[in-house]
BAMARNU-407242 format. One line per field, with one value per residue (C-alpha): residue in one letter; z, x, y; chain; residue number from 1. Coordinates in steps of 0.02 Angstrom, whole numbers, plus 50000, padded with zeros to 5 digits. Layout:
BEGIN
residu = c(A  ...)
zz = c(Z  ...)
xx = c(X  ...)
yy = c(Y  ...)
chaine = c(A  ...)
num = c(NUM  ...)
END
This chain:
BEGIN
residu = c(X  X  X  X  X  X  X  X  X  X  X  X  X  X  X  X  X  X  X  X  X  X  X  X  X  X  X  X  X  X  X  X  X  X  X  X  X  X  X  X  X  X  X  X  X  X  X  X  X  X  X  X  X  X  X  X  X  X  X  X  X  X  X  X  X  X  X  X  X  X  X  X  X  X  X  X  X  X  X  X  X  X  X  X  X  X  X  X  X  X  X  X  X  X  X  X  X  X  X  X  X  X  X  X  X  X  X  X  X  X  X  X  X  X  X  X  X  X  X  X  X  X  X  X  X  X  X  X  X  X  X  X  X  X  X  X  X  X  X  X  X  X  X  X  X  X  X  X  X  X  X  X  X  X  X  X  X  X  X  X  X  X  X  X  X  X  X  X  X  X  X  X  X  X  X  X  X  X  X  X  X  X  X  X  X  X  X  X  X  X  X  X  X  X  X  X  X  X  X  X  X  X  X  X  X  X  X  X  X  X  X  X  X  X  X  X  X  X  X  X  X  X  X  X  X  X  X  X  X  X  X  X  X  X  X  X  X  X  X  X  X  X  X  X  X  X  X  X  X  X  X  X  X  X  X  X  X  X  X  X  X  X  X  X  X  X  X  X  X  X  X  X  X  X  X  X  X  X  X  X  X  X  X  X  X  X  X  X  X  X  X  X  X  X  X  X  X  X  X  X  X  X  X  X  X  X  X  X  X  X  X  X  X  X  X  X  X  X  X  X  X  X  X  X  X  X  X  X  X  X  X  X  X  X  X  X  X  X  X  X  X  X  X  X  X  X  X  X  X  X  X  X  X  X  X  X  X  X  X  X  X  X  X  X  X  X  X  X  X  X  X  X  X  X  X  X  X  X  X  X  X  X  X  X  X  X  X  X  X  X  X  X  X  X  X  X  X  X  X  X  X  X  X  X  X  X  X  X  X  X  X  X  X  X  X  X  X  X  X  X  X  X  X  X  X  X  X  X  X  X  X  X  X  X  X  X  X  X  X  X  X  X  X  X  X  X  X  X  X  X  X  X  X  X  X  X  X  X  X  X  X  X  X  X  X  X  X  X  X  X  X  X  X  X  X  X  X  X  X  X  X  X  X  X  X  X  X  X  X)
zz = c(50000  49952  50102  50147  50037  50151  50219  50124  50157  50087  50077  50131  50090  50154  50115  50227  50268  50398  50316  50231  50307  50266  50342  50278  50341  50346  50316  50500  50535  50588  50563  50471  50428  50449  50406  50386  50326  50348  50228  50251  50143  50106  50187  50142  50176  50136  50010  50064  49921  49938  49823  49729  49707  49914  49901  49810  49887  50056  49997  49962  50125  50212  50094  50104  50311  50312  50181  50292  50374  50241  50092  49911  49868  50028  49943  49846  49817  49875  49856  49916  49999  50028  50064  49991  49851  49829  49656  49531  49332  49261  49094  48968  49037  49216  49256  49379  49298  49455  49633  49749  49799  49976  50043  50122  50005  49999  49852  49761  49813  49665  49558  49685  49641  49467  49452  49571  49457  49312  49344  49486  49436  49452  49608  49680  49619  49678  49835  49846  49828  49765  49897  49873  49949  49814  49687  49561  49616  49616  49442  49369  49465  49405  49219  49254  49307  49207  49031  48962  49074  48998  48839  48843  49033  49152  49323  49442  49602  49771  49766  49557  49583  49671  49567  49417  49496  49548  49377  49294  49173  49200  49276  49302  49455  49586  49607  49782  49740  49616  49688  49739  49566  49510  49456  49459  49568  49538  49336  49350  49219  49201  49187  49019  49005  49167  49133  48941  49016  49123  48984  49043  48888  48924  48894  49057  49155  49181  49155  49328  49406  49574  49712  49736  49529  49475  49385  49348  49429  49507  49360  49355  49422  49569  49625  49653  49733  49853  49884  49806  49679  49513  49474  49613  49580  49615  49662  49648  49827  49907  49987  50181  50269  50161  50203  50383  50382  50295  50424  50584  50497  50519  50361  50419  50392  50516  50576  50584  50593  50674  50603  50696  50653  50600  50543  50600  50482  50507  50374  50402  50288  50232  50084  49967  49973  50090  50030  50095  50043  50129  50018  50176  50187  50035  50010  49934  49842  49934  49832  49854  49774  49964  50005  50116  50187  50270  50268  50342  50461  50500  50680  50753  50832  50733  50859  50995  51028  51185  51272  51232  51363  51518  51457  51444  51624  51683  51559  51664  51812  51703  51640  51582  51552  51616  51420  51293  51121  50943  50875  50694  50618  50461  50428  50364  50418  50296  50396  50508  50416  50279  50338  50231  50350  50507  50625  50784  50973  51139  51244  51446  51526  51523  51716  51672  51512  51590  51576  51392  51343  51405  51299  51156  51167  51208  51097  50952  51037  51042  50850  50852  50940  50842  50659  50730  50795  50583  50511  50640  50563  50394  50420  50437  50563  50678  50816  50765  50851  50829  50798  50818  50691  50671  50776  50925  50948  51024  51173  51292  51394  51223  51164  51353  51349  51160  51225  51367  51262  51141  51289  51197  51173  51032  50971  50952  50830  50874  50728  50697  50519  50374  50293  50376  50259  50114  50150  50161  50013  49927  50003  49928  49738  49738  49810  49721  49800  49972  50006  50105  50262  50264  50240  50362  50489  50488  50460  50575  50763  50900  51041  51161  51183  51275  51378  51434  51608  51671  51676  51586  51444  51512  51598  51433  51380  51463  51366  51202  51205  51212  51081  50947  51044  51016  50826  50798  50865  50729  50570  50562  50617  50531  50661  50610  50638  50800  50868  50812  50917  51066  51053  50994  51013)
xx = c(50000  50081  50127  49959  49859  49681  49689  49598  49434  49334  49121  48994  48810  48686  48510  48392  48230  48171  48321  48492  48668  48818  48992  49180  49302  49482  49613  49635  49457  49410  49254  49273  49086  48908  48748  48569  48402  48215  48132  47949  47846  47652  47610  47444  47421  47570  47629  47779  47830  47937  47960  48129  48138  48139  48284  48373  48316  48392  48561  48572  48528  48635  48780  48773  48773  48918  49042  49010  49178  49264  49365  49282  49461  49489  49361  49437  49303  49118  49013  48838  48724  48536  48427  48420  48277  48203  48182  48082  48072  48144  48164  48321  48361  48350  48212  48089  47924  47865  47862  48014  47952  48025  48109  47996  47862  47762  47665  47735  47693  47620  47762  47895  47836  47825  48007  48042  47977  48067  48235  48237  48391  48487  48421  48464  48658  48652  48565  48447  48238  48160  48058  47910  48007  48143  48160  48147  47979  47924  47992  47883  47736  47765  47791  47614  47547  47606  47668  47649  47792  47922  47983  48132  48128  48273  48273  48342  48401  48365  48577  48570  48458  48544  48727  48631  48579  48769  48864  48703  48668  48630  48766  48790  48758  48813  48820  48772  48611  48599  48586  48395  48374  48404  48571  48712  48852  48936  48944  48938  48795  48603  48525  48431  48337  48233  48199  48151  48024  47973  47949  48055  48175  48350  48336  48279  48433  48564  48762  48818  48989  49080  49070  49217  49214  49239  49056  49106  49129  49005  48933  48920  48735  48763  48920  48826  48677  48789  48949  49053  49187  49145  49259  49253  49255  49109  49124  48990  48919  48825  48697  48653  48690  48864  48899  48896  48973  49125  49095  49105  49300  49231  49303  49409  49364  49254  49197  49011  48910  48750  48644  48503  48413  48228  48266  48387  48521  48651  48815  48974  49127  49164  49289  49118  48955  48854  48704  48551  48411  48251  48349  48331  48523  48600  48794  48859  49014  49140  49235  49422  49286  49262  49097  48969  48834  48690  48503  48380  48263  48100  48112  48209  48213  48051  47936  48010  47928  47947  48081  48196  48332  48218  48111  48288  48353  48171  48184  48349  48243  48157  48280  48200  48048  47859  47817  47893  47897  47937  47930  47897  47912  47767  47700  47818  47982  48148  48268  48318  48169  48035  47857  47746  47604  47698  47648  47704  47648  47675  47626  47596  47520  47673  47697  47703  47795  47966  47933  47847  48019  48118  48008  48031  48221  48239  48124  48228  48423  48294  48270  48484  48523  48400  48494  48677  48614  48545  48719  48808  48663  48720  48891  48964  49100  49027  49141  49246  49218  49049  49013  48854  48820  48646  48559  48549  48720  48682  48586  48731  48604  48542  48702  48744  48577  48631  48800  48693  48581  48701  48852  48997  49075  49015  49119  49043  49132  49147  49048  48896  48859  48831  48897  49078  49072  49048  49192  49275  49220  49238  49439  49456  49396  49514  49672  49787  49856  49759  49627  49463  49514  49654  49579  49433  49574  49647  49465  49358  49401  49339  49248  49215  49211  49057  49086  48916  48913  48935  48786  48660  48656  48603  48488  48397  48375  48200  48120  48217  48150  47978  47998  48058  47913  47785  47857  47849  47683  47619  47703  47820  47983  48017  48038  48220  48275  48191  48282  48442  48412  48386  48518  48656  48579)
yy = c(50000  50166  50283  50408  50307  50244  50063  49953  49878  49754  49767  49638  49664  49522  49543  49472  49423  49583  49694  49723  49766  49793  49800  49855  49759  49778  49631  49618  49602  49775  49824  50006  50059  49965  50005  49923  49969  49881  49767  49716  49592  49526  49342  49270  49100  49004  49156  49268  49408  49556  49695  49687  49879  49886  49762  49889  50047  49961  49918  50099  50170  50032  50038  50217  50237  50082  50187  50370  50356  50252  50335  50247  50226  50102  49984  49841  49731  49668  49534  49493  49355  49322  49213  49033  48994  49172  49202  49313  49319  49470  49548  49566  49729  49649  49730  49636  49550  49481  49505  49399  49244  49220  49079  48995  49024  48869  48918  48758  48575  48544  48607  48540  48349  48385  48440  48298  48200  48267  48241  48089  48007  48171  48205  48056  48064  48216  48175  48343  48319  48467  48549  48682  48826  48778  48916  48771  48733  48911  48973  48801  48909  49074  48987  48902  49048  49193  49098  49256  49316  49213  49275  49351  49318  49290  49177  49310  49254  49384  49436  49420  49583  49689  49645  49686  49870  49881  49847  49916  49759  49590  49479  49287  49213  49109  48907  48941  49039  48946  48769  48761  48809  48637  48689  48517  48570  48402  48436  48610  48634  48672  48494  48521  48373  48402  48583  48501  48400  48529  48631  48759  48855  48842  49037  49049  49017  49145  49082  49021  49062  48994  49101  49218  49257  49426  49467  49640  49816  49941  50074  50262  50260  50139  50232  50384  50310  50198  50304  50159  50206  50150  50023  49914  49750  49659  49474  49305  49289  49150  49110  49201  49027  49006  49179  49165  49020  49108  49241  49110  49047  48881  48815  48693  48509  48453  48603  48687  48843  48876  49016  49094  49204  49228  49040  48908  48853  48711  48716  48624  48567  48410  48332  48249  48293  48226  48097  48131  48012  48105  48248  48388  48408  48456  48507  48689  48695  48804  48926  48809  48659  48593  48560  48629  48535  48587  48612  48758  48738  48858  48860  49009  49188  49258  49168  49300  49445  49573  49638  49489  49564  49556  49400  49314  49324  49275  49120  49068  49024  48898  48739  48643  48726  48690  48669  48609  48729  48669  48866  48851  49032  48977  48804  48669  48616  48590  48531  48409  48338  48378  48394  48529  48515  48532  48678  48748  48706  48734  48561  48629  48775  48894  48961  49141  49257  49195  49014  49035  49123  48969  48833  48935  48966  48796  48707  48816  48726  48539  48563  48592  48453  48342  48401  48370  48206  48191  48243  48098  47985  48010  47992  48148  48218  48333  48308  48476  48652  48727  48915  49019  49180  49260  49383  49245  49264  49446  49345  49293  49194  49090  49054  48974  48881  48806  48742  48674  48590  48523  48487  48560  48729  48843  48999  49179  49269  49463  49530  49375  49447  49370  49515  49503  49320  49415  49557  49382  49315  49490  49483  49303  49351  49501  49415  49300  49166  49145  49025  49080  48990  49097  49245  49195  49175  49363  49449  49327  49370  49257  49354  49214  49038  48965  48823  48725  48690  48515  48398  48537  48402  48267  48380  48420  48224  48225  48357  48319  48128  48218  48315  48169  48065  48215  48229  48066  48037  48163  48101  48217  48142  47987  47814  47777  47969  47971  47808  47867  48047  47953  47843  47950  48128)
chaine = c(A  A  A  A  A  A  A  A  A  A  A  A  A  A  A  A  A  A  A  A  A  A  A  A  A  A  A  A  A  A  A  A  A  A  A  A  A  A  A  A  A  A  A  A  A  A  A  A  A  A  A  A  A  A  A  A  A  A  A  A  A  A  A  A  A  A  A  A  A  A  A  A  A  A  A  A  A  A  A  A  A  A  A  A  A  A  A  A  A  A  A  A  A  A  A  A  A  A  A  A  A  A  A  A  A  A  A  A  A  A  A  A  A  A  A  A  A  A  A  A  A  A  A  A  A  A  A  A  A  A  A  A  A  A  A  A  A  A  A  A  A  A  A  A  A  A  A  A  A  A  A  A  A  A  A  A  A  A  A  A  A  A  A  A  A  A  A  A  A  A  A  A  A  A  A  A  A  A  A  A  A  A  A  A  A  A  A  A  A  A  A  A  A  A  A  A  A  A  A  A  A  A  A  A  A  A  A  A  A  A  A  A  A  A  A  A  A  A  A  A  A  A  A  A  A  A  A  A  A  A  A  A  A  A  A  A  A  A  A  A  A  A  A  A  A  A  A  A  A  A  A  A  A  A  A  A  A  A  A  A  A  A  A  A  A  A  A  A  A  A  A  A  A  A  A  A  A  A  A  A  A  A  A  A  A  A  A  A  A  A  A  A  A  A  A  A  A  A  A  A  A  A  A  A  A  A  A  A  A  A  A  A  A  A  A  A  A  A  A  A  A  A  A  A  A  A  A  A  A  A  A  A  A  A  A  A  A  A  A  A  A  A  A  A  A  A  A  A  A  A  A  A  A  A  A  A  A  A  A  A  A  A  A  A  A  A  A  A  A  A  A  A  A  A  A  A  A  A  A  A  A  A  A  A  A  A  A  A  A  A  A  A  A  A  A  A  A  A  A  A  A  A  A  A  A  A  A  A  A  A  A  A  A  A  A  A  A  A  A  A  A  A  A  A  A  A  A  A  A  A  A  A  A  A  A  A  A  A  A  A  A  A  A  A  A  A  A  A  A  A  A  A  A  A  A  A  A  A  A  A  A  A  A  A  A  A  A  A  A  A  A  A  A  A  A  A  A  A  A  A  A  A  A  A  A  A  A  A  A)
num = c(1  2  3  4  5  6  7  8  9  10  11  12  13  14  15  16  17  18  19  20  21  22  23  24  25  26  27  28  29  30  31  32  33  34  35  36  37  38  39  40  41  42  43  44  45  46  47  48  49  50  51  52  53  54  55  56  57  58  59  60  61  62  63  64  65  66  67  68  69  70  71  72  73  74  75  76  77  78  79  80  81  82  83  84  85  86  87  88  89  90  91  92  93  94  95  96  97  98  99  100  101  102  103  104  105  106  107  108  109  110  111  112  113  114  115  116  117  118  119  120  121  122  123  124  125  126  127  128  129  130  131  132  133  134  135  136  137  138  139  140  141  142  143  144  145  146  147  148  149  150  151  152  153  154  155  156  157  158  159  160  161  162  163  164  165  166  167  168  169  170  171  172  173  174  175  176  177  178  179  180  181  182  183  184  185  186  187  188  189  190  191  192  193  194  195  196  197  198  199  200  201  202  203  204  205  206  207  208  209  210  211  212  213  214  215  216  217  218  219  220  221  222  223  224  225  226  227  228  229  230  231  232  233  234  235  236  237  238  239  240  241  242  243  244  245  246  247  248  249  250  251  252  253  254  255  256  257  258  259  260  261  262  263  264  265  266  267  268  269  270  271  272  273  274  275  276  277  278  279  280  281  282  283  284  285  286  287  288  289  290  291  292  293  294  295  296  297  298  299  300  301  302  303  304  305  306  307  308  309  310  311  312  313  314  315  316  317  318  319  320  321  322  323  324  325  326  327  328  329  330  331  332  333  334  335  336  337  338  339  340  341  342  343  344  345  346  347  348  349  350  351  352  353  354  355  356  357  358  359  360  361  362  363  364  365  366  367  368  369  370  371  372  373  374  375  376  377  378  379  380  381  382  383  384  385  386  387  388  389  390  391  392  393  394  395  396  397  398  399  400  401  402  403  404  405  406  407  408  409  410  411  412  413  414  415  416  417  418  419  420  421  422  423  424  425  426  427  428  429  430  431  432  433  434  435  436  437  438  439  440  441  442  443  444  445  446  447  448  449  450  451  452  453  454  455  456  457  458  459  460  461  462  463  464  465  466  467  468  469  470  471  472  473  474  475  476  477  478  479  480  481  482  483  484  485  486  487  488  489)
END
């Protein structure tokens, strides 16, 4: 770096589900600039949609408030995440044709067995089953539903979007993103022949790149709305649950990543993809060609409500709880298994707001313990260190109760942002000769280490066994899962 000259940064930008935010981070890890802005979106039934143009009008305010303090020249690079499987149709000019079908839009069963159905065989080698919140399933809907949509039309991922606005034409995008789009991470390739049968045109699929792939550099019109420099390289991202798992520097073999947030996600790293025949696990492909398995559940933090700060210390003088929670955030669960008519309950009268707190926090580290007890089941190491990211990690008393629950010790990183992963990421793309664990280990600083407290385990084996009893009982949870969790979970 020449003498005088600012010290460099690199920009994450993770769009969410309740809101964007973005962070500058410098090689070292400091945290130079943040900023975040609000999304909201329309549920009706088992709908979710967002409006892409508030995607964009949020990276702008965020962007805007994280660069304040930081020089445009500092930046050398960004890259951005969002959430898994949302997906609209927009034009050849990028422009949006539809509304964003949300993640866990369940829109889709129909569709989702259909494409399923379509290409089986792949599937199955490449042991994924196409679920309705899958943006597969929901671009066979909007097709259905809107054929008049589709000429000339363009699947458009949630991060595709907003790197389109940035380099001000339509870019490639990302294997990550790009995965629940039916997209074969094994051959690297669209697989024609299902989307044939399907009767989907190949035109429909944008070119895919591997994360950490220069796409192109910000434009003239994005620069001034943003406060980037125009130039700046802008790199393939991944998906949110990659990204914080980039952002935890738990990217060693053997080692996993809890997210939670509004939802719970599970990622680790492994050597081959994992092979999940109930298909509710499914493996990313790292930027270095490692792989990334995981799976997303919908239980997590978007059942809380209140003043989480006081409602937490009463919830400590409940463990175990009066009631036991399983706190679904919308009908269905994805992960640790696949049940589209699953719901939420609460089994006991609750003694007071305190106690309710507790189940819920609790029932959320149950549903944790029961998908690391599924990746031992299907043969993967998950003996390594553990790390929690996400907005849980803010809760000192929730990340104590999770090591509890789960009896082993779970890292906090300092800055729990999906957005540090992609300043990681965005570091990786833009520097030769350095893979992303090494950069992870300079920019990723460890805050704490959370050690559970002796016994508190064994002390949660009651209420868990009643939970995979309770899920059981309803059809959720299949037999041989559930025997496994009690034996080994």
């Amino acid at each position: 770096m020449r003498e005088g000259s600012p010290e460099a940064v690199w920009v994450g930008i993770d769009v969410g589900t309740q809101g964007v935010r973005t962070l500058a981070v410098t090689a070292a890890g400091r945290v130079a600039g943040r900023g975040s802005a609000p999304l909201t979106g329309r549920r009706d039934g088992g709908w979710h949609e967002q409006d892409p143009a508030d995607w964009w009008a949020a990276v702008v305010q965020a962007t805007r408030a994280a660069l304040a303090g930081v020089p445009s020249a500092a930046v050398r690079g960004l890259a951005v995440c969002s959430t898994s499987g949302t997906v609209l149709l927009a034009g050849p000019d990028g422009e949006p044709r539809t509304g964003g079908l949300m993640y866990d839009d369940g829109r889709a069963p129909a569709e989702a067995r259909a494409a399923q159905e379509a290409g089986d065989g792949l599937w199955d080698r490449l042991g994924v089953r196409i679920q309705p919140s899958w943006a597969l399933a929901k671009v066979l809907w909007l097709a259905r539903a809107h054929p008049g949509l589709l000429d000339g039309a363009r699947i458009t991922h949630q991060a595709d979007l907003v790197v389109s606005r940035l380099i001000g034409a339509p870019a490639g995008t990302d294997s990550s993103h790009a995965l629940k789009t039916g997209y074969d991470l094994q051959a690297e390739g669209w697989p024609r022949e299902a989307h044939e049968r399907l009767g989907l045109p190949a035109s429909l699929f944008p070119e895919v790149v591997r994360p950490g792939t220069r796409l192109g550099e910000v434009g003239a019109r994005a620069a001034a709305e943003t406060g980037l420099a125009a130039g700046t390289p802008v790199i393939a991202g991944m998906t949110d649950g990659c990204a914080a798992q980039l952002g935890s520097g738990a990217l060693g073999l053997g080692r996993w990543n809890s997210v939670l947030g509004t939802t719970l996600v599970l990622k680790g790293v492994t050597a081959a993809p994992v092979r999940d025949p109930a298909g509710v696990m499914y493996s990313h492909r790292a930027p270095d060609g490692a792989w990334l398995p995981g799976g997303a559940s919908s239980v997590g933090a978007g059942v809380l409500s209140g003043d989480l700060a006081r409602l937490d210390e009463l919830a400590a003088a409940h463990e175990p709880s009066g009631a036991l929670a399983y706190p679904l955030v919308s009908r269905g669960e994805r992960f640790p298994f696949l049940a589209p008519q699953a719901e939420g309950f609460v089994l006991g009268d609750p003694a007071g707001e305190g106690d309710r707190h507790a189940a819920l926090l609790q029932g959320v580290a149950l549903i944790e313990r029961l998908a690391l007890a599924y990746v031992r089941q299907l043969g993967a190491d998950v003996e390594g260190p553990i790390t929690f990211t996400g907005g849980a990690a803010r809760s000192a008393y929730w990340c104590g109760l999770r090591a509890d629950v789960l009896g082993r010790p779970a890292r906090i990183p300092e800055h729990a942002d999906a957005a540090l992963g992609m300043a990681v990421l965005a570091a990786y793309g833009t520097t030769e000769g350095r893979s992303p664990a090494d950069i992870a280990e300079s920019m990723v600083r460890i805050r704490t280490v959370v050690e559970p407290r002796p016994g508190a385990a064994e002390r949660f084996a009651e209420p868990f066994h009643r939970l995979l009893d309770e899920l059981e009982r309803r059809g959720w949870l299949p037999a041989e899962q559930a025997a496994y969790a009690r034996e080994h979970g």
